[in-house]
LUMBA-51470 format. One record per atom (N, C-alpha, C): residue in one letter; y, x, z. Coordinates in steps of 0.02 Angstrom, whole numbers, plus 50000, padded with zeros to 5 digits. Layout:
! LUMBA-51470
AYXZ ...
! end
This chain:
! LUMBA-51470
X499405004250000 X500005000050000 X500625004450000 X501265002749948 X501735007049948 X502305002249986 X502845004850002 X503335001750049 X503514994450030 X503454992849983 X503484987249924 X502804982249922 X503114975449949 X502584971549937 X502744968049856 X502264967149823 X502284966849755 X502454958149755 X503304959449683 X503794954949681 X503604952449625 X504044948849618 X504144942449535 X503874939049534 X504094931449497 X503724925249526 X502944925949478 X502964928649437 X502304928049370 X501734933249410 X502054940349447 X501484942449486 X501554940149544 X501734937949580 X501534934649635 X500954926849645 X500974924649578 X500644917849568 X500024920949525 X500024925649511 X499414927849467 X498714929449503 X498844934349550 X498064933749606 X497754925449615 X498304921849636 X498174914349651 X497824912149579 X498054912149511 X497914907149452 X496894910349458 X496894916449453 X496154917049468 X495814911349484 X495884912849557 X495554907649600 X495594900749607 X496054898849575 X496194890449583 X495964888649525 X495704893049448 X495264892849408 X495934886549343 X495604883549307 X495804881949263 X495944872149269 X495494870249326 X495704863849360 X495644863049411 X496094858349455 X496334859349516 X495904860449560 X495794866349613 X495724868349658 X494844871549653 X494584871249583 X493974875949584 X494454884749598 X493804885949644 X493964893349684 X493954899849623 X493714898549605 X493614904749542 X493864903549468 X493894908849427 X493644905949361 X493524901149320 X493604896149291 X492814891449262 X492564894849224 X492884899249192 X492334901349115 X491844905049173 X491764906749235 X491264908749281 X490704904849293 X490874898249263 X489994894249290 X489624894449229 X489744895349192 X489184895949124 X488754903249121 X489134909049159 X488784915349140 X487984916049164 X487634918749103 X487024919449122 X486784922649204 X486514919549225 X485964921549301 X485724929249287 X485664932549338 X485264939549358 X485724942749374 X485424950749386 X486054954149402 X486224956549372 X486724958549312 X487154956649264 X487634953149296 X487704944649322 X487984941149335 X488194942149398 X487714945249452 X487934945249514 X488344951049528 X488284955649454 X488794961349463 X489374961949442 X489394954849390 X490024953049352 X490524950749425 X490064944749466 X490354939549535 X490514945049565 X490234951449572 X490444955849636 X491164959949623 X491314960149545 X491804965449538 X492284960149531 X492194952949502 X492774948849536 X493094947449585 X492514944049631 X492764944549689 X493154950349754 X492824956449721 X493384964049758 X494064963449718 X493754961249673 X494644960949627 X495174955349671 X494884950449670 X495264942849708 X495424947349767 X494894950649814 X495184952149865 X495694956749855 X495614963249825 X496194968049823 X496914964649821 X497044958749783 X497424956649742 X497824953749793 X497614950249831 X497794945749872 X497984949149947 X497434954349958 X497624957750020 X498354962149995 X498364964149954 X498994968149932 X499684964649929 X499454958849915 X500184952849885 X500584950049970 X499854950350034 X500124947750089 X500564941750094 X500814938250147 X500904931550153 X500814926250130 X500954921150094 X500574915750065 X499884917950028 X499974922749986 X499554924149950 X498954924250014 X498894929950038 X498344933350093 X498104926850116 X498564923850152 X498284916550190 X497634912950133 X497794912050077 X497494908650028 X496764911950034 X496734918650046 X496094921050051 X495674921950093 X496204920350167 X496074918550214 X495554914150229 X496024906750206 X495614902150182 X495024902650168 X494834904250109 X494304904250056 X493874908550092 X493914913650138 X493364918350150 X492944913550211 X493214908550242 X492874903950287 X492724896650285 X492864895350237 X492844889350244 X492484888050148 X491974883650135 X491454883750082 X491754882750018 X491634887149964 X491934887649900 X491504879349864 X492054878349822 X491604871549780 X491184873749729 X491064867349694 X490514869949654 X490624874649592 X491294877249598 X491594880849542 X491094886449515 X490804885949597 X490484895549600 X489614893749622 X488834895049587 X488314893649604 X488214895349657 X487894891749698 X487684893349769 X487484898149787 X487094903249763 X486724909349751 X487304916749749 X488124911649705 X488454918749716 X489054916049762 X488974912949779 X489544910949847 X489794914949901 X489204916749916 X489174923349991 X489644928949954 X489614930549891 X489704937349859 X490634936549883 X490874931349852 X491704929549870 X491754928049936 X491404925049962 X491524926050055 X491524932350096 X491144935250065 X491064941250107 X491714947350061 X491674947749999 X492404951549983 X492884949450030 X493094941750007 X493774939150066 X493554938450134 X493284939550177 X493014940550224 X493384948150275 X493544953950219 X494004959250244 X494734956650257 X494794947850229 X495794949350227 X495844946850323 X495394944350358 X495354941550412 X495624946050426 X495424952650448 X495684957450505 X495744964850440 X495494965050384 X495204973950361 X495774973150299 X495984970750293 X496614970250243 X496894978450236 X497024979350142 X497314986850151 X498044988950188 X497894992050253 X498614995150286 X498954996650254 X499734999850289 X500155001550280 X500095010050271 X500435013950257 X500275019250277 X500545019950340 X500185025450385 X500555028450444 X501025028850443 X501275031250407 X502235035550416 X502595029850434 X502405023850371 X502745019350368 X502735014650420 X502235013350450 X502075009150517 X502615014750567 X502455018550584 X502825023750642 X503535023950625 X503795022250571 X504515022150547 X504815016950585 X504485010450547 X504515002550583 X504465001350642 X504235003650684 X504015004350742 X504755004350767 X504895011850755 X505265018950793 X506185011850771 X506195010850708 X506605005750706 X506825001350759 X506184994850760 X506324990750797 X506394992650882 X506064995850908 X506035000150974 X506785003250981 X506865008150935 X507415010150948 X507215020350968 X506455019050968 X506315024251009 X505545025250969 X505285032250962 X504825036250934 X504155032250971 X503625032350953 X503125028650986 X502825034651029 X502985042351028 X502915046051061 X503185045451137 X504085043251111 X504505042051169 X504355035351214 X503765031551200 X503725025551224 X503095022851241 X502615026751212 X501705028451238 X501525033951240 X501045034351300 X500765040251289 X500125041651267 X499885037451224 X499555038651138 X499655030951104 X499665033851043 X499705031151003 X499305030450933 X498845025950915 X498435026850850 X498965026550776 X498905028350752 X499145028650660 X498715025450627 X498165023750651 X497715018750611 X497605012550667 X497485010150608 X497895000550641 X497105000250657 X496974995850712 X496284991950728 X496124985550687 X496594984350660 X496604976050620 X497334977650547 X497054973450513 X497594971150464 X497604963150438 X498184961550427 X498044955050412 X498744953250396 X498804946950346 X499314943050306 X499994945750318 X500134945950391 X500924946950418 X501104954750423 X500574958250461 X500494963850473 X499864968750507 X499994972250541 X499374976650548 X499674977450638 X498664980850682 X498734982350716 X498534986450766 X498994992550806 X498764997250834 X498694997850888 X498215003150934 X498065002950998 X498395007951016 X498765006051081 X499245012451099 X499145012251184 X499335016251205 X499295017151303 X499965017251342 X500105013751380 X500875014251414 X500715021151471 X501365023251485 X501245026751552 X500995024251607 X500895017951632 X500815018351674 X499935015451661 X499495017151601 X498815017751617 X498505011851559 X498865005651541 X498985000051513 X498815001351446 X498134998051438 X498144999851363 X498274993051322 X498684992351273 X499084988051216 X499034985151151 X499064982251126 X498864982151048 X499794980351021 X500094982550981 X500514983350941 X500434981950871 X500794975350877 X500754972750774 X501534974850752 X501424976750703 X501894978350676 X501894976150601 X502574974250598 X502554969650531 X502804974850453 X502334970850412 X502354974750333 X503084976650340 X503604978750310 X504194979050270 X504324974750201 X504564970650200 X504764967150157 X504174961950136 X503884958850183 X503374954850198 X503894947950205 X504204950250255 X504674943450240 X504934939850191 X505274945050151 X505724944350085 X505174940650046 X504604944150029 X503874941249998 X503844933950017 X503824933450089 X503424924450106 X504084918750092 X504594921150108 X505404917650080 X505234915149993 X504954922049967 X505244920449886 X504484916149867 X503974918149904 X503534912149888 X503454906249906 X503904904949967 X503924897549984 X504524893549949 X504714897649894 X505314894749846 X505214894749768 X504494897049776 X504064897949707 X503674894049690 X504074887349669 X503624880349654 X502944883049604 X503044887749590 X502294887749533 X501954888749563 X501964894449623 X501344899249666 X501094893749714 X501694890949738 X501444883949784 X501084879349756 X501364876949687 X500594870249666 X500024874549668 X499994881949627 X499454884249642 X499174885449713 X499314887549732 X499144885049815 X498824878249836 X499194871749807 X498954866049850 X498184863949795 X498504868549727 X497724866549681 X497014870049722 X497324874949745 X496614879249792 X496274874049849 X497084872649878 X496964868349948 X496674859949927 X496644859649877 X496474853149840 X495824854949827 X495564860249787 X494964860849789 X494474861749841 X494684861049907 X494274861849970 X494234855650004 X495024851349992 X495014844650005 X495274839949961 X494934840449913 X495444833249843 X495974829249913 X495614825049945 X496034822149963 X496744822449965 X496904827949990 X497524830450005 X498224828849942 X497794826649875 X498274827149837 X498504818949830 X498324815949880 X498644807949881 X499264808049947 X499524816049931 X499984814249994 X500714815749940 X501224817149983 X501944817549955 X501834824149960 X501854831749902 X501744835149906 X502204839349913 X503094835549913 X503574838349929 X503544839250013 X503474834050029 X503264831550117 X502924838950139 X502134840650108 X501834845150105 X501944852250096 X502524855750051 X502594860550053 X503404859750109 X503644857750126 X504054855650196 X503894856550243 X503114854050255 X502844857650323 X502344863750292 X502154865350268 X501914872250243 X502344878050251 X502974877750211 X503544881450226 X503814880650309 X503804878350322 X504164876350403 X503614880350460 X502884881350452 X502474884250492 X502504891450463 X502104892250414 X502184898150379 X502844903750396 X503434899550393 X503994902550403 X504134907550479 X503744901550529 X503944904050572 X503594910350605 X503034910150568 X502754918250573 X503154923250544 X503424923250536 X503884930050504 X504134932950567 X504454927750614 X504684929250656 X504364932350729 X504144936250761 X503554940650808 X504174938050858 X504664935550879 X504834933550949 X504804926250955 X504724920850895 X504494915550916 X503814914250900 X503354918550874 X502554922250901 X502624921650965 X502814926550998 X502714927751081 X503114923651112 X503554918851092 X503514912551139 X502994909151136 X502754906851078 X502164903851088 X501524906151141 X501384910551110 X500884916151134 X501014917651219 X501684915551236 X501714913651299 X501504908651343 X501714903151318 X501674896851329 X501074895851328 X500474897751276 X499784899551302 X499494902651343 X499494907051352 X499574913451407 X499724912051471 X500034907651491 X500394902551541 X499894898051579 X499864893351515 X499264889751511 X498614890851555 X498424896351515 X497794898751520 X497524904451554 X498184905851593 X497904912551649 X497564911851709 X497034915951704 X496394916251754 X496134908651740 X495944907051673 X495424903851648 X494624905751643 X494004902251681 X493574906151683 X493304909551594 X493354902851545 X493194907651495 X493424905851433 X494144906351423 X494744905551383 X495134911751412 X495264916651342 X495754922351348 X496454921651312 X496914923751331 X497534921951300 X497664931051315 X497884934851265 X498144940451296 X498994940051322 X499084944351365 X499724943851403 X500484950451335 X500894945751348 X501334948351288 X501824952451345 X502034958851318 X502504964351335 X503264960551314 X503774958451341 X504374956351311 X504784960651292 X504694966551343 X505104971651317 X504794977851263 X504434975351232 X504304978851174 X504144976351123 X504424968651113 X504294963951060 X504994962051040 X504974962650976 X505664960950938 X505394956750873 X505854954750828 X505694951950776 X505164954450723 X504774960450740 X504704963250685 X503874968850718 X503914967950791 X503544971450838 X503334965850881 X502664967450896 X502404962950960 X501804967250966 X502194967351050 X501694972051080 X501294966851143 X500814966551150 X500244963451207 X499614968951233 X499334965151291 X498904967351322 X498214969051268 X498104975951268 X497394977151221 X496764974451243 X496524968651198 X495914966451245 X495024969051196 X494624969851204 X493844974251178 X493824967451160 X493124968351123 X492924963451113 X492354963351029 X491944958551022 X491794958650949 X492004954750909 X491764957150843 X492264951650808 X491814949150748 X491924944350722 X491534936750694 X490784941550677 X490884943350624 X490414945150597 X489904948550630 X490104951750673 X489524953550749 X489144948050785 X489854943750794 X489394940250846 X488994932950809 X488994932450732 X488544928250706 X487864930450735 X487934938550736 X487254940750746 X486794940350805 X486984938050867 X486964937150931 X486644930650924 X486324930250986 X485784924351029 X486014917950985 X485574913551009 X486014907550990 X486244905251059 X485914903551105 X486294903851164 X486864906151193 X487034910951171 X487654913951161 X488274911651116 X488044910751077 X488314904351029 X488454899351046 X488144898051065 X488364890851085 X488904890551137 X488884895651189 X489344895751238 X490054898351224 X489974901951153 X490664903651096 X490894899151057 X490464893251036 X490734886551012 X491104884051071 X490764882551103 X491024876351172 X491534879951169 X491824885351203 X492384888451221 X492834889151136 X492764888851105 X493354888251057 X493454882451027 X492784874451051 X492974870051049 X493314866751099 X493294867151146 X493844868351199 X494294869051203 X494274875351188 X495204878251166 X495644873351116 X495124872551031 X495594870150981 X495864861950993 X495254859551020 X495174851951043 X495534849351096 X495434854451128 X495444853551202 X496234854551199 X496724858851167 X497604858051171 X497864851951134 X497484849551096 X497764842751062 X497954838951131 X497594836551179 X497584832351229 X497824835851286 X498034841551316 X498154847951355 X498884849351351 X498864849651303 X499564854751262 X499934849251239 X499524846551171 X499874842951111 X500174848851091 X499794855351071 X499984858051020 X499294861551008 X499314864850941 X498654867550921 X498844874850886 X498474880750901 X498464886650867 X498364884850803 X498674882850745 X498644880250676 X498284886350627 X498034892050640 X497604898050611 X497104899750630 X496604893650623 X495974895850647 X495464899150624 X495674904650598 X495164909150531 X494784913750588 X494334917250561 X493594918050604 X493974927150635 X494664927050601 X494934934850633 X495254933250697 X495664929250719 X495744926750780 X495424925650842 X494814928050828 X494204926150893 X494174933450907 X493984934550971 X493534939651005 X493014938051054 X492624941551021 X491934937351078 X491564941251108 X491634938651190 X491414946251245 X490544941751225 X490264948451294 X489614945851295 X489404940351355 X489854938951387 X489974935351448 X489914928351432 X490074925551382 X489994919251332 X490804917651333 X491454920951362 X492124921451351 X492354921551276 X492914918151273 X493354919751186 X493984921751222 X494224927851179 X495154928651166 X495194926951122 X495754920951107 X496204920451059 X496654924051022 X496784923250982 X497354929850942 X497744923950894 X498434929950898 X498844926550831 X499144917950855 X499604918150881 X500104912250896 X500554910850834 X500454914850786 X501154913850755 X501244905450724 X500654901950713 X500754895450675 X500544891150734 X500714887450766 X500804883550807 X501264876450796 X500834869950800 X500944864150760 X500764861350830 X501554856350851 X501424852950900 X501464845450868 X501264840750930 X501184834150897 X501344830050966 X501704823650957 X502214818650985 X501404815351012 X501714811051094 X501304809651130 X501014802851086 X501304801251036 X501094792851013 X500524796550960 X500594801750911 X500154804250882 X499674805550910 X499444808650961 X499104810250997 X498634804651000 X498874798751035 X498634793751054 X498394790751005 X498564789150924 X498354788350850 X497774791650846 X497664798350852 X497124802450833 X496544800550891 X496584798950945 X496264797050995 X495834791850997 X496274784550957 X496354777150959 X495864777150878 X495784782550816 X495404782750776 X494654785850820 X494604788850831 X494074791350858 X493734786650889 X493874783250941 X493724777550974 X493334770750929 X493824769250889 X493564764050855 X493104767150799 X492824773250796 X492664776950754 X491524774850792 X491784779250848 X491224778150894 X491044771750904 X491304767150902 X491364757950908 X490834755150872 X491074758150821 X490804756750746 X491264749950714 X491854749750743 X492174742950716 X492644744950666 X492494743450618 X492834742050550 X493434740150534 X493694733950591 X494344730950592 X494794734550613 X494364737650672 X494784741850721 X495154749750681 X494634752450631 X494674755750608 X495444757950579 X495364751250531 X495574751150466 X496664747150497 X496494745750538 X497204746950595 X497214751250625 X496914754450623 X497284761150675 X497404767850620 X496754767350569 X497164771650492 X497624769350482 X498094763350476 X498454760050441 X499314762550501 X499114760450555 X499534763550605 X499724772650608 X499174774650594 X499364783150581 X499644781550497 X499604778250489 X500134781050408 X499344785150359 X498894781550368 X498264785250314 X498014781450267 X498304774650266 X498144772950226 X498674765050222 X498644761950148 X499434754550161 X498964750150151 X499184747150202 X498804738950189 X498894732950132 X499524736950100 X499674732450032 X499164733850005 X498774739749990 X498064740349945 X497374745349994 X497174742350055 X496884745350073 X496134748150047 X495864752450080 X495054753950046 X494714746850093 X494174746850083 X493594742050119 X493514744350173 X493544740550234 X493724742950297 X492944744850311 X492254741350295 X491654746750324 X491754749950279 X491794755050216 X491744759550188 X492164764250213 X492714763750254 X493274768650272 X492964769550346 X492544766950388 X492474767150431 X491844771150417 X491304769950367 X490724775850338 X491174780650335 X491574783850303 X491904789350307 X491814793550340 X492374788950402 X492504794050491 X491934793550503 X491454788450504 X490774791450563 X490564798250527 X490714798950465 X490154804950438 X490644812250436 X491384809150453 X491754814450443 X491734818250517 X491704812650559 X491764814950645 X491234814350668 X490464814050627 X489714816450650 X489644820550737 X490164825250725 X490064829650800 X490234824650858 X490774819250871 X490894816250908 X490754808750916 X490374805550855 X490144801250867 X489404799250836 X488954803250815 X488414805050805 X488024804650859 X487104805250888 X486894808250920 X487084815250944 X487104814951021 X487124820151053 X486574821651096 X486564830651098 X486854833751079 X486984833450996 X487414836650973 X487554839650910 X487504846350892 X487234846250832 X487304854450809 X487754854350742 X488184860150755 X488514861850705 X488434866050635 X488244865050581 X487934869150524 X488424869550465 X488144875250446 X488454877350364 X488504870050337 X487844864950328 X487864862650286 X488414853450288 X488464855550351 X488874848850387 X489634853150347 X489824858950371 X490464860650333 X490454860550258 X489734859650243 X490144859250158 X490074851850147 X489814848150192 X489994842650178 X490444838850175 X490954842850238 X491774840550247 X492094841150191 X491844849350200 X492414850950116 X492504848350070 X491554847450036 X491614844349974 X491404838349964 X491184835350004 X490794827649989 X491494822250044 X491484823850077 X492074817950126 X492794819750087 X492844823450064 X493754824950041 X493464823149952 X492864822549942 X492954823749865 X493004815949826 X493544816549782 X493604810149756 X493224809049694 X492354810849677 X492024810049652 X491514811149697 X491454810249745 X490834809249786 X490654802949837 X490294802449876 X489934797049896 X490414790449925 X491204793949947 X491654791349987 X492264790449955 X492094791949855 X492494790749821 X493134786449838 X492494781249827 X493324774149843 X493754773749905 X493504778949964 X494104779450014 X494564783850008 X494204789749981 X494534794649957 X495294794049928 X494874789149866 X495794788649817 X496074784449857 X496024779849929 X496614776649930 X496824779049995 X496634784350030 X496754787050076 X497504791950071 X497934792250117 X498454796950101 X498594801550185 X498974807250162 X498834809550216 X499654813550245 X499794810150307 X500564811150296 X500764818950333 X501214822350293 X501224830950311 X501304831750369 X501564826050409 X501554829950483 X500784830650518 X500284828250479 X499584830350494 X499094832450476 X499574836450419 X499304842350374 X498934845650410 X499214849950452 X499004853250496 X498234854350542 X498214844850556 X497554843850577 X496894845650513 X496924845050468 X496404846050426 X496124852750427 X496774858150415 X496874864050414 X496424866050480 X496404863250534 X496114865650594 X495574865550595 X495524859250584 X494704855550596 X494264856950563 X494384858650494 X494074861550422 X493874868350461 X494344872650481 X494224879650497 X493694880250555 X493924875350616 X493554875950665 X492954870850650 X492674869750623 X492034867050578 X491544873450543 X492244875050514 X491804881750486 X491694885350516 X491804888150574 X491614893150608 X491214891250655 X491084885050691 X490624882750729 X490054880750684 X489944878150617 X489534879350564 X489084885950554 X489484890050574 X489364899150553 X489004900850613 X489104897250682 X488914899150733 X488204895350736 X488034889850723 X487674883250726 X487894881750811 X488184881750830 X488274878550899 X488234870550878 X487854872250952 X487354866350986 X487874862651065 X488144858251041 X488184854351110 X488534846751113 X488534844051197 X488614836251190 X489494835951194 X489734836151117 X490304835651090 X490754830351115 X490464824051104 X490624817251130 X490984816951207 X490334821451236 X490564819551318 X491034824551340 X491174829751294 X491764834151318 X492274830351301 X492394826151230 X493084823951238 X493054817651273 X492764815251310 X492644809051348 X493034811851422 X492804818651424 X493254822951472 X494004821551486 X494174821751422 X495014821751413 X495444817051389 X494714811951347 X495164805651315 X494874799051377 X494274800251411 X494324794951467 X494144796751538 X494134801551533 X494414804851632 X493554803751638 X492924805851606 X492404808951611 X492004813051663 X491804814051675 X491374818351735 X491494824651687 X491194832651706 X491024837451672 X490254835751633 X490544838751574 X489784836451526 X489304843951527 X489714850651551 X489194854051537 X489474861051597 X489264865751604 X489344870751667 X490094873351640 X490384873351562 X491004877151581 X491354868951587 X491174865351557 X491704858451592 X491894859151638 X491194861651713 X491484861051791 X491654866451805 X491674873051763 X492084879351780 X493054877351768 X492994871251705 X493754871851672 X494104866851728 X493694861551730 X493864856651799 X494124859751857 X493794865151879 X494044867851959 X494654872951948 X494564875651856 X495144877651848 X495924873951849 X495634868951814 X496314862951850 X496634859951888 X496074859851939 X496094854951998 X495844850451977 X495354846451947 X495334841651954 X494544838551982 X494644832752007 X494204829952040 X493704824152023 X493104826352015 X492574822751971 X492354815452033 
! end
C-alpha cells in the first residue's frame, strides 16, 4: 500500500462491478457459471477471487466493507457450490489480514496525531500491525507503566476515499446490487432513504473519537461481565485518527471454528447475547458483525471489537420488533400482518396474504420460534440469504410486497451476519427462552443466563 488510497470514481467502482457481476447482486462474474468443472476451473475461481480480494483490500472503506460482507455471509447462486469456499476464504483476509500500511507510514500518523514519537510514548512498540481492516490497521504496543495496548491507527486519506464514495452514486448502486444479491428484498425499499443511512453509519467511522465514545458506553455497560468483553479505551491517546485500548489475547474466527463444539456453543450464546441481548439492554446494536470482531478465549468468554458503527433504535421500535416476534411464535396471522403493517414493512392498501407473510417470519425467525433447543447451520444461513429474501423463491409473493424502511436497514445487516457466524459455529441452544429473558421477565434459561442475571441484579 502506497500513501494513496486509490481515487476516481471509474476505479473506485471497478473492484465492486466484478463482484456484483452483470445482474443485480450475483457475487461474481456471470460469464463465471458456464466455465467448464475441474481444476482448470478451480484455478481460474482461485486467481479471481485473490484478485477481488487484492482489489478491494487495497481500495479500503466502502469498497473493503463489501468484502467484508461477502467473505461471511453465503455467496448466491452466481458461484457453484463446490467453488464458493474458494471466494470466502480469499475475502476472508479483509476481516482482520488486509494489506498494511507501511511502517514508516503508520509511525508518521501516529507521531502526528500524538504529537509525540511512539518511542516518546511506549516503551515498545510493534511496526507490524496485529490486524488490518477497512478503516485501518492494528498495533501492539506497552505503556510504562507495564499495560499492554492495541493502537489502530487510521489509513491516510481513507477518509477522503469513504467521503468520495458515499457521493459516488455509481459505486453505491453497485453496492446495494451486491447487497441485493444477498437480500433481493432490500430493493423494495426507498434506496435514497438507504444510502442516507448507509452514509450516516459508515461515516461515522471515520471518526476514532466517536468510536471510543461508543466503545465506551459499552465498556460501561459491560465491565466485570462474567463472559462478555468490552476492551477498556485510553482517552488520552485517542484522537480522531488514533485509538488506543486495552490489548486483549485471544483467537480469532478461523481458529476457533476449529474447537469443541461445546465450546461453541458457549461462543454462540455469548455473542447471541451480546448482539440480541443490546437491542432490549441498550437499544443499540454493534452494527459490524463480521467474524473479525470476535475474540474467543478458551474459557467459553467473547471480546468484542470495533464500535465504530453503532445503530441505535427508539423505545417504540424496539417494542415493534418485539410485538413481531411474538405474534410470530403465536402463529397468528392477523396479528402478524398488523404489526408488519405498524413497523412500516409492509401497506395495507396492497398487502401480501397474511398466512403466507406469517410462513415467512416463522421460517425466517426458526431460532426463536422453532423447536428448542435450536441449532444454528450453514445451511439455515443460506437459507436467509437466498431463499427468505429471494424474490423468486418459495416466499416469492411476500417478498415483492414486503418493504423495508432504512431506519432498519441495519437490523438485517446484523442478523444476516450474526446468523452467519453462529451458522459457522453450529451453535446449539434454547434461543426462545433467552429472549423470553428480556422480552417477558423469564427465569434464566441456561448457566450464563444465571451468571448475566447476578451480573445485574436481578431476581429470578
Amino acid at each position: 500500500m502506497t500513501e494513496e488510497i486509490p481515487g476516481g470514481r471509474v476505479a473506485r467502482v471497478a473492484p465492486l462491478v466484478g463482484l456484483a457481476g452483470r445482474t443485480a447482486g450475483e457475487a461474481v462474474v456471470a460469464a463465471l457459471r458456464n466455465q467448464r468443472r475441474g481444476v482448470k476451473a478451480a484455478d481460474r475461481h482461485t486467481r479471481n477471487a485473490e484478485r477481488y480480494a487484492e482489489q478491494l483490500g487495497r481500495s479500503r472503506g466502502v469498497l473493503m466493507k463489501a468484502g467484508q460482507i461477502l467473505s461471511f455471509v453465503t455467496f448466491s447462486t452466481a458461484v457453484e457450490d463446490e467453488y464458493r469456499g474458494i471466494y470466502q476464504q480469499a475475502l476472508a483476509r479483509l476481516q482482520d489480514s488486509a494489506p498494511p500500511m507501511p511502517a514508516e507510514l503508520a509511525v508518521r500518523t501516529l507521531t502526528e496525531e500524538l504529537g509525540r514519537s511512539p518511542g516518546e510514548v511506549f516503551t515498545e512498540f510493534d511496526p507490524q500491525p496485529v490486524a488490518a481492516a477497512s478503516i485501518g490497521q492494528v498495533h501492539k504496543a506497552r505503556l510504562p507503566d507495564g499495560r499492554a495496548v492495541a493502537v489502530k491507527i487510521q489509513y491516510p486519506g481513507v477518509d477522503r476515499a469513504i467521503r468520495a464514495d458515499l457521493k459516488n452514486t455509481e459505486l453505491l448502486a453497485t453496492f446495494f446490487r451486491l447487497l441485493a444479491g444477498m437480500a433481493p428484498g432490500l430493493t423494495n425499499m426507498d434506496l435514497r432513504a438507504m444510502a442516507a443511512e448507509v452514509s450516516e453509519r459508515i461515516g461515522e467511522e471515520i471518526d476514532y473519537l466517536t468510536e471510543a465514545a461508543n466503545q465506551r458506553e459499552f465498556a460501561d455497560f459491560y465491565r466485570g461481565h462474567p463472559f462478555i468483553r468490552v476492551p477498556e479505551v485510553l482517552d488520552e491517546l485517542t484522537t480522531r485518527r488514533v485509538l488506543t485500548m486495552e490489548f486483549v489475547e485471544g483467537q480469532r474466527y478461523a481458529e476457533a471454528l476449529r474447537a469443541g463444539q461445546d465450546l461453541r456453543d458457549r461462543w454462540s450464546e455469548a455473542i447471541f447475547r451480546f448482539t440480541a441481548g443490546n437491542l432490549r439492554l441498550l437499544r443499540a446494536f454493534n452494527a459490524d458483525p463480521h467474524p473479525g470482531n470476535y475474540l474467543f478465549h478458551p474459557d467459553g468468554t467473547v471480546t468484542f471489537l470495533d464500535f465504530g458503527c453503532v445503530k441505535r433504535f427508539r423505545p417504540e421500535q424496539v417494542r415493534t420488533m418485539q410485538a413481531i416476534i411474538r405474534a410470530t411464535a403465536a402463529r397468528d396471522p392477523e396479528a402478524i400482518l398488523r404489526e408488519a403493517a405498524e413497523g412500516g414493512f409492509v401497506d395495507l392498501a396492497d398487502p401480501p396474504d397474511a398466512g403466507e407473510l406469517l410462513a415467512w417470519f416463522v421460517d425466517s425467525l426458526a431460532p426463536l420460534v422453532g423447536p428448542q433447543p435450536y441449532t444454528y447451520t450453514e445451511e439455515f444461513a443460506r437459507t436467509v440469504v437466498n431463499a427468505e429474501f429471494s424474490p423468486n423463491g418459495p416466499h416469492a409473493r411476500v417478498v415483492r410486497k414486503l418493504t423495508t424502511r432504512s431506519d432498519y436497514l441495519f437490523i438485517s445487516r446484523i442478523d444476516t451476519g450474526m446468523t452467519a457466524v453462529l451458522g459457522a459455529l453450529g451453535g446449539t441452544g434454547p434461543w426462545a427462552a433467552i429472549k423470553d429473558e428480556w422480552d417477558n421477565g423469564g427465569p434464566p434459561a441456561t448457566k450464563y443466563g444465571e451468571l448475566d442475571f447476578e451480573f445485574r441484579g436481578v431476581r429470578t
